[in-house]
The first five atom37 places (N, CA, C, CB, O) and aatype in JSON, in Angstrom:
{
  "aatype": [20, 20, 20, 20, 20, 20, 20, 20, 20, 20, 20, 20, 20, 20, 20, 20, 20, 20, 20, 20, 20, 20, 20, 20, 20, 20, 20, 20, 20, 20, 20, 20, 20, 20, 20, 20, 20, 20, 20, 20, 20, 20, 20, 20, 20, 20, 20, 20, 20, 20, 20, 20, 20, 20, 20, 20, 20, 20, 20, 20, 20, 20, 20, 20, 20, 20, 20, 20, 20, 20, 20, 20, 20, 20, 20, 20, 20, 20, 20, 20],
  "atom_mask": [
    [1, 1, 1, 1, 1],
    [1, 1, 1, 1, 1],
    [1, 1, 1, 1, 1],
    [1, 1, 1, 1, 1],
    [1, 1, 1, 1, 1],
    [1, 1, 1, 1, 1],
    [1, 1, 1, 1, 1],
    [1, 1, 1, 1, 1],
    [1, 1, 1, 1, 1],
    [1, 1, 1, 1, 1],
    [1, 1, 1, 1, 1],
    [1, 1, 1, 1, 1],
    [1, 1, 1, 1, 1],
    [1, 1, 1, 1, 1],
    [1, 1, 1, 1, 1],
    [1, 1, 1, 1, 1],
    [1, 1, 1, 1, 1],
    [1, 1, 1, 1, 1],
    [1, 1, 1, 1, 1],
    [1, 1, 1, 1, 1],
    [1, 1, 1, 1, 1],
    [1, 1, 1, 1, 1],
    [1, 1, 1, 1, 1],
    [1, 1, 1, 1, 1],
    [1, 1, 1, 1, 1],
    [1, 1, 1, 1, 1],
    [1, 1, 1, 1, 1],
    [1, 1, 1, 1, 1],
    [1, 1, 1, 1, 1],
    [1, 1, 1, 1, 1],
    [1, 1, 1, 1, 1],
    [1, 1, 1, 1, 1],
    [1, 1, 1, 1, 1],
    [1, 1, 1, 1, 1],
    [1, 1, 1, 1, 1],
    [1, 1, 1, 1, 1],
    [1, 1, 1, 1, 1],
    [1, 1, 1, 1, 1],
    [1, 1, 1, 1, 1],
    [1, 1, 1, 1, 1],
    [1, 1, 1, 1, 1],
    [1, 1, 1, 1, 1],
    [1, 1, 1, 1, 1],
    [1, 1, 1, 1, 1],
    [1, 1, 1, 1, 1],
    [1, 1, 1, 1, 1],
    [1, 1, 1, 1, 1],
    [1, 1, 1, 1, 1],
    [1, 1, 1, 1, 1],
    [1, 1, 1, 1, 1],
    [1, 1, 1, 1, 1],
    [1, 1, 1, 1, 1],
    [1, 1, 1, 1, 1],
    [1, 1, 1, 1, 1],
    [1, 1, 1, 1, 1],
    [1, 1, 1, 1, 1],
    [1, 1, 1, 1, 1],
    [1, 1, 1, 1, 1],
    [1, 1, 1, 1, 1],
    [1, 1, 1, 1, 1],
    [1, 1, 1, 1, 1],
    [1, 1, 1, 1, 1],
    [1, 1, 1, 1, 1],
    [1, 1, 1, 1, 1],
    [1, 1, 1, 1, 1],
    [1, 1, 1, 1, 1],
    [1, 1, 1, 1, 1],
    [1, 1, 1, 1, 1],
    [1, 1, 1, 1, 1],
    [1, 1, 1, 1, 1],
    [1, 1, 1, 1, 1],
    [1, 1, 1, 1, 1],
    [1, 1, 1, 1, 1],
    [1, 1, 1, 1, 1],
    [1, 1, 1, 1, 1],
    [1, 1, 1, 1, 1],
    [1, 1, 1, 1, 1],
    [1, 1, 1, 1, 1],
    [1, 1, 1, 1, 1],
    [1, 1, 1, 1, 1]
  ],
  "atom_positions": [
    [[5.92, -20.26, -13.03], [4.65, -20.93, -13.1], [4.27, -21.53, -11.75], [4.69, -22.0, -14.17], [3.08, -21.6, -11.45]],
    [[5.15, -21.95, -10.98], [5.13, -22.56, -9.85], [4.32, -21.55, -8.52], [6.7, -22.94, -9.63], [3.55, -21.85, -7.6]],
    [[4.92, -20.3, -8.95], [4.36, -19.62, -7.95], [3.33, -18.99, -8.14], [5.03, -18.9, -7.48], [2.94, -18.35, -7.17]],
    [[2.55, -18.92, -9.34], [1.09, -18.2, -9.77], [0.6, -19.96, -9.45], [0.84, -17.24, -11.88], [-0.56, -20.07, -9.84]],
    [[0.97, -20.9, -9.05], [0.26, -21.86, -8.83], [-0.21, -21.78, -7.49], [0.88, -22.94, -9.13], [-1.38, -21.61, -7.16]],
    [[0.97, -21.93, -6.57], [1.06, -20.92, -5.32], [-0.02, -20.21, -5.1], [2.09, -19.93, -5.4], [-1.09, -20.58, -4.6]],
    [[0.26, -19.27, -5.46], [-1.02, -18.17, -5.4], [-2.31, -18.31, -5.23], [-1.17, -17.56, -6.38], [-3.13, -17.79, -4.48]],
    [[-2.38, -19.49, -6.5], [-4.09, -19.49, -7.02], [-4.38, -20.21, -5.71], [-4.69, -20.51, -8.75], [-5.22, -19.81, -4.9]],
    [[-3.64, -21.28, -5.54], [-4.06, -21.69, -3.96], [-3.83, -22.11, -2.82], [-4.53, -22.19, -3.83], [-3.9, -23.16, -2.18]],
    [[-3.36, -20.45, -2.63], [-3.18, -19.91, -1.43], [-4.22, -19.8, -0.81], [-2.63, -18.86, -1.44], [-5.34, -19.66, -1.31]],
    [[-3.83, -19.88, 0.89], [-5.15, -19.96, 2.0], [-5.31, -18.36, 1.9], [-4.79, -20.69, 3.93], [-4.66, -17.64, 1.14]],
    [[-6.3, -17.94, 2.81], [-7.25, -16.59, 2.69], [-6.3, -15.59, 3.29], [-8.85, -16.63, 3.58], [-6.23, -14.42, 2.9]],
    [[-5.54, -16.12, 4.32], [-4.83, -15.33, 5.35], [-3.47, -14.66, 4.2], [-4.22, -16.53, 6.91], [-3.15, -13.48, 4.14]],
    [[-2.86, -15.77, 3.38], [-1.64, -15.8, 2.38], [-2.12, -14.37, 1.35], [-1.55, -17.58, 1.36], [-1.36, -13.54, 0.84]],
    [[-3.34, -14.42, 1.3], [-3.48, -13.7, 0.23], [-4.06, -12.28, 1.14], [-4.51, -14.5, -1.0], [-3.91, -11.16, 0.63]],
    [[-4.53, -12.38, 2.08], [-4.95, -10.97, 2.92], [-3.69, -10.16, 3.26], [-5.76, -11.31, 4.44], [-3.6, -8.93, 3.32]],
    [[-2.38, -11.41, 3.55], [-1.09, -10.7, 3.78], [-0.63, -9.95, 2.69], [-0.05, -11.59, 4.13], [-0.28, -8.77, 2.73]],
    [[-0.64, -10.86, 1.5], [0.15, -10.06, 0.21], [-1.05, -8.44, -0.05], [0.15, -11.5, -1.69], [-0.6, -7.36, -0.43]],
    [[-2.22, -8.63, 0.19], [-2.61, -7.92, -0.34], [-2.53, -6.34, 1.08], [-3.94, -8.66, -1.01], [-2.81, -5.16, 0.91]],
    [[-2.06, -7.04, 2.29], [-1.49, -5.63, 2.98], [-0.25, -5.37, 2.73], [-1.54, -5.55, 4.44], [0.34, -4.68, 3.56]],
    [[0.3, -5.71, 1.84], [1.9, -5.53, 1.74], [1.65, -4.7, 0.4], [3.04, -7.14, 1.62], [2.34, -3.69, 0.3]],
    [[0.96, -4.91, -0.42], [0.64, -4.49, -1.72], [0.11, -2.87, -1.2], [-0.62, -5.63, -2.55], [0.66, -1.84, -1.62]],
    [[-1.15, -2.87, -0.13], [-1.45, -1.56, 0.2], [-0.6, -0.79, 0.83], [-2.41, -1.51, 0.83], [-0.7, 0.43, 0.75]],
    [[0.57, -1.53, 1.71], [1.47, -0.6, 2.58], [2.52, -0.17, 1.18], [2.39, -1.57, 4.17], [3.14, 0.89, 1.26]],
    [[2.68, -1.01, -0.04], [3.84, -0.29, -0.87], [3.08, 0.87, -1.69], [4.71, -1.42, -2.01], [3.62, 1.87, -2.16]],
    [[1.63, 0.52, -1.76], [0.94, 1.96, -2.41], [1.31, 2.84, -1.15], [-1.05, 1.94, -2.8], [2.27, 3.59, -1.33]],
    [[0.79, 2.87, -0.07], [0.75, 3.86, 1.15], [2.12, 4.54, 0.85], [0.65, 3.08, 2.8], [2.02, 5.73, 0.54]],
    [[3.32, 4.05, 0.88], [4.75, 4.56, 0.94], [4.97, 5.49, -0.58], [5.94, 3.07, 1.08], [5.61, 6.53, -0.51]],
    [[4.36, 5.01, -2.0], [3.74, 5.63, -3.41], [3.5, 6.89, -2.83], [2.29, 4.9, -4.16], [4.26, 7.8, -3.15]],
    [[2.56, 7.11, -2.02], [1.66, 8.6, -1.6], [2.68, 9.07, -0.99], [0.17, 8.61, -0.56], [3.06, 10.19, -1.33]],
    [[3.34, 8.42, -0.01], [4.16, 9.49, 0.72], [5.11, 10.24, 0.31], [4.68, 9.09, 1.59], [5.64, 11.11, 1.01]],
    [[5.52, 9.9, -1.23], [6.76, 9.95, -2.24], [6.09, 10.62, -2.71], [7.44, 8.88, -3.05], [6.52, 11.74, -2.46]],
    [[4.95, 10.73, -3.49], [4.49, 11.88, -4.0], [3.9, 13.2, -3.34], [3.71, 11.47, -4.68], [3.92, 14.29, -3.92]],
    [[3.5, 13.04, -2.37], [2.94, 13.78, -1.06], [4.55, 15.04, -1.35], [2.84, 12.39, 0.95], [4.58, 16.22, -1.71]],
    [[5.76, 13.94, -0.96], [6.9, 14.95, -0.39], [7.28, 15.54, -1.88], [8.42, 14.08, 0.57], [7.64, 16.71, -1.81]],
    [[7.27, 15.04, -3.11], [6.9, 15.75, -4.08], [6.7, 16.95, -4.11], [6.13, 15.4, -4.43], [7.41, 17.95, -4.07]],
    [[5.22, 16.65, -4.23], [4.43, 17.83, -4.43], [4.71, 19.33, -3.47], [2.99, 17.28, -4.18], [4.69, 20.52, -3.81]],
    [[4.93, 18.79, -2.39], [5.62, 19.7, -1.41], [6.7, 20.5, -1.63], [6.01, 19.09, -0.48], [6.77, 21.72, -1.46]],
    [[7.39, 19.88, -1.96], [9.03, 20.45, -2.04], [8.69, 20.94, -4.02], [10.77, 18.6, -1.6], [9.36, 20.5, -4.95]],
    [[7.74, 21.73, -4.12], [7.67, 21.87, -5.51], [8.44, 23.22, -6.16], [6.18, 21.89, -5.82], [7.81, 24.15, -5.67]],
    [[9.35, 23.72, -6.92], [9.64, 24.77, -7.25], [8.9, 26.14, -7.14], [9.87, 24.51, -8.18], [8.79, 26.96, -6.23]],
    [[8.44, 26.09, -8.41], [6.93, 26.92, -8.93], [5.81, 26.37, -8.57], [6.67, 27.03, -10.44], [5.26, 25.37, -9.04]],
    [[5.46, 27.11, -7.65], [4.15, 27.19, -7.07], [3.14, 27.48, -7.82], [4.07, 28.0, -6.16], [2.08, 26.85, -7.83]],
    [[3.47, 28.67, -8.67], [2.01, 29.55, -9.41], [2.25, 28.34, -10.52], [2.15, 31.75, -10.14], [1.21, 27.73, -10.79]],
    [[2.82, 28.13, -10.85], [2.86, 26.82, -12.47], [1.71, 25.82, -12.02], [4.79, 25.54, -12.73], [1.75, 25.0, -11.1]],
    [[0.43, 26.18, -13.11], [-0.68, 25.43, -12.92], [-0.88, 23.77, -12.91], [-1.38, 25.91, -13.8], [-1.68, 23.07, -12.29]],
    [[0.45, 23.36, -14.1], [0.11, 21.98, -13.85], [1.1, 21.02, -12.64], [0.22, 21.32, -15.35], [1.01, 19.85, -12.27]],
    [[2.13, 22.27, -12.23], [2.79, 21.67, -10.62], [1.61, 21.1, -9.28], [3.73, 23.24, -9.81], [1.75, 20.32, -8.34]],
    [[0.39, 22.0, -9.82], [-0.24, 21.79, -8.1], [-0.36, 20.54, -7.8], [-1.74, 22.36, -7.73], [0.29, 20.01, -6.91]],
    [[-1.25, 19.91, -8.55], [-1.65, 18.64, -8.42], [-3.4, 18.74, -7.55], [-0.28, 17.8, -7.5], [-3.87, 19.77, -7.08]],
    [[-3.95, 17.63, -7.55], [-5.07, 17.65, -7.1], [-5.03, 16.71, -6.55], [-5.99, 17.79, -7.74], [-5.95, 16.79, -5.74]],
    [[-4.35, 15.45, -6.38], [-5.08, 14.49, -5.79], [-4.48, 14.63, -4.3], [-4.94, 13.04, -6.55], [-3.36, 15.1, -4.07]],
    [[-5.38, 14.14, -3.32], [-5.4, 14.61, -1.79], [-4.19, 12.95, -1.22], [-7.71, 14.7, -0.93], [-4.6, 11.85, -0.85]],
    [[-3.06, 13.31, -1.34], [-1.81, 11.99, -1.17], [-1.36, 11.69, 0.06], [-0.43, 12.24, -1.87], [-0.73, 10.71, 0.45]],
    [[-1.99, 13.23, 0.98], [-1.98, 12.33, 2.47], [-3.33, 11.84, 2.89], [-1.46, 13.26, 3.79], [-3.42, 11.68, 4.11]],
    [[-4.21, 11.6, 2.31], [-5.77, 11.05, 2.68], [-5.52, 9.32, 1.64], [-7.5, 12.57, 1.81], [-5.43, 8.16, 2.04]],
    [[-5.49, 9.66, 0.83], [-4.57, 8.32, 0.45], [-3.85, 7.61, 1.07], [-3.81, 8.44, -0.27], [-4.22, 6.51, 1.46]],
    [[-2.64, 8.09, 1.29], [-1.79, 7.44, 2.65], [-2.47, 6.91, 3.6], [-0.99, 8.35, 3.42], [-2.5, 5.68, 3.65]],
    [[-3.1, 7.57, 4.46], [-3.39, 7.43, 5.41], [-4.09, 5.87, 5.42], [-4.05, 8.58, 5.73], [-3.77, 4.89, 6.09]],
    [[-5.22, 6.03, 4.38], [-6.15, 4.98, 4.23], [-5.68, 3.7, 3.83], [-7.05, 5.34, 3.39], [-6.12, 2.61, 4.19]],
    [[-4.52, 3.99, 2.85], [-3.98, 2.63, 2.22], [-3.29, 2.04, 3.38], [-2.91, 2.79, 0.87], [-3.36, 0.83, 3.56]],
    [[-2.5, 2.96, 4.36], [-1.55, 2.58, 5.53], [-2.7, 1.71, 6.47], [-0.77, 4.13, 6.44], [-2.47, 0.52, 6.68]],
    [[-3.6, 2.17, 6.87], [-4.62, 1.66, 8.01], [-4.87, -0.03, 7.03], [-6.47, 3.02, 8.26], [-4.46, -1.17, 7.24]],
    [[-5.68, 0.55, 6.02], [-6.18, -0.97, 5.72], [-5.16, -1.96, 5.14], [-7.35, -0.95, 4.66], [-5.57, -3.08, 4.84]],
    [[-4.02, -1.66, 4.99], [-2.51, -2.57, 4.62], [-2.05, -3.21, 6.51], [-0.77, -0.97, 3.71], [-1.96, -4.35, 6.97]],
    [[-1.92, -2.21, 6.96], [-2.31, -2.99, 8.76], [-3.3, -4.05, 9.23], [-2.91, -1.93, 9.74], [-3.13, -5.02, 9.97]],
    [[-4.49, -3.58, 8.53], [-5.53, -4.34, 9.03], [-5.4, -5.73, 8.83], [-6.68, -3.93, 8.52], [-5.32, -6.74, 9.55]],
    [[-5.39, -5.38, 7.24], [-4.92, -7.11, 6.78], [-3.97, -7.87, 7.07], [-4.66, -7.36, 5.61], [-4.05, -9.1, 7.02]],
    [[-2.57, -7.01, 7.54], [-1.5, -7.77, 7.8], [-1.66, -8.09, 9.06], [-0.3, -7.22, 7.53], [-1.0, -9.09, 9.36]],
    [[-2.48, -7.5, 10.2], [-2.46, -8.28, 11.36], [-3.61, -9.02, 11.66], [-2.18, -7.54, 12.37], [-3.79, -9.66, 12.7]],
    [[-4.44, -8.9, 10.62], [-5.55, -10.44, 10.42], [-4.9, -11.19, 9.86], [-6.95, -10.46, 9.54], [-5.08, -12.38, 10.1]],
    [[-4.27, -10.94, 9.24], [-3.32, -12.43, 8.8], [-2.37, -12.92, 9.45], [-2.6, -12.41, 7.65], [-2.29, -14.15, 9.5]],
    [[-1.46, -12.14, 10.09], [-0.33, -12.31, 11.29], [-0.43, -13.9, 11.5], [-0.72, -11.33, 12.92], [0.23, -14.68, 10.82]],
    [[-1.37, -14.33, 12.55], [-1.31, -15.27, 13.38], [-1.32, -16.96, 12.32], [-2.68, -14.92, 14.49], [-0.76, -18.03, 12.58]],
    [[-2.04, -16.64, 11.35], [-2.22, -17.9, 10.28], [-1.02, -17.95, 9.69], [-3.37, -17.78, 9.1], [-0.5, -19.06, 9.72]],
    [[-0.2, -16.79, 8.98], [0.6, -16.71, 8.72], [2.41, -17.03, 9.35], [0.1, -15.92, 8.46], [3.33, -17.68, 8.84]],
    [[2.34, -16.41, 10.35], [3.26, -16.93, 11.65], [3.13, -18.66, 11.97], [2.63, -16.03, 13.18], [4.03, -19.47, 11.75]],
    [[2.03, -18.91, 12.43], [1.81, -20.41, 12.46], [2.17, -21.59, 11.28], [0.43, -20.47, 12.64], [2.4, -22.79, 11.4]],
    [[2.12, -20.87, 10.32], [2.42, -22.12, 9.17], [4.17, -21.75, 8.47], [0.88, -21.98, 7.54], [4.54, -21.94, 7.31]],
    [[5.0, -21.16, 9.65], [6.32, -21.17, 9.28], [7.07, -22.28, 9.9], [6.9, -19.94, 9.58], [8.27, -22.43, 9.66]]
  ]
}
């Protein structure tokens, strides 16, 4: 309870960090499925292909999980 207290109020930077840490563990999600899909047995087996595009995913979740974590960096660093 203590720490959803935490949370609720947390400064902007606290919560921009968690929420690039949250996008960099999706980003690392894609890359696991990415190497998946890759390394797949049966190729012609229709429901192996997959559709969703997991290095354009990556990519995006990785950039904006950066962004936030180094807009937050300095607020964050400072209040240790």
């Amino acid at each position: 309870m203590e720490f959803l207290h935490q949370l609720i109020f947390a400064s902007d930077a606290v919560r921009l960090a968690i929420l690039g840490g949250v996008c960099w563990l999706l980003a690392g999600l894609c890359l696991l499925f990415e190497q998946l899909r890759v390394k797949r047995r049966k190729v012609d087996r229709l429901e192996a292909v997959g559709w969703v595009p997991w290095t354009n995913l990556f990519m995006a979740l990785a950039i904006i999980g950066g962004g936030c974590l180094a807009m937050s960096l300095p607020v964050v660093l400072g209040s240790l």
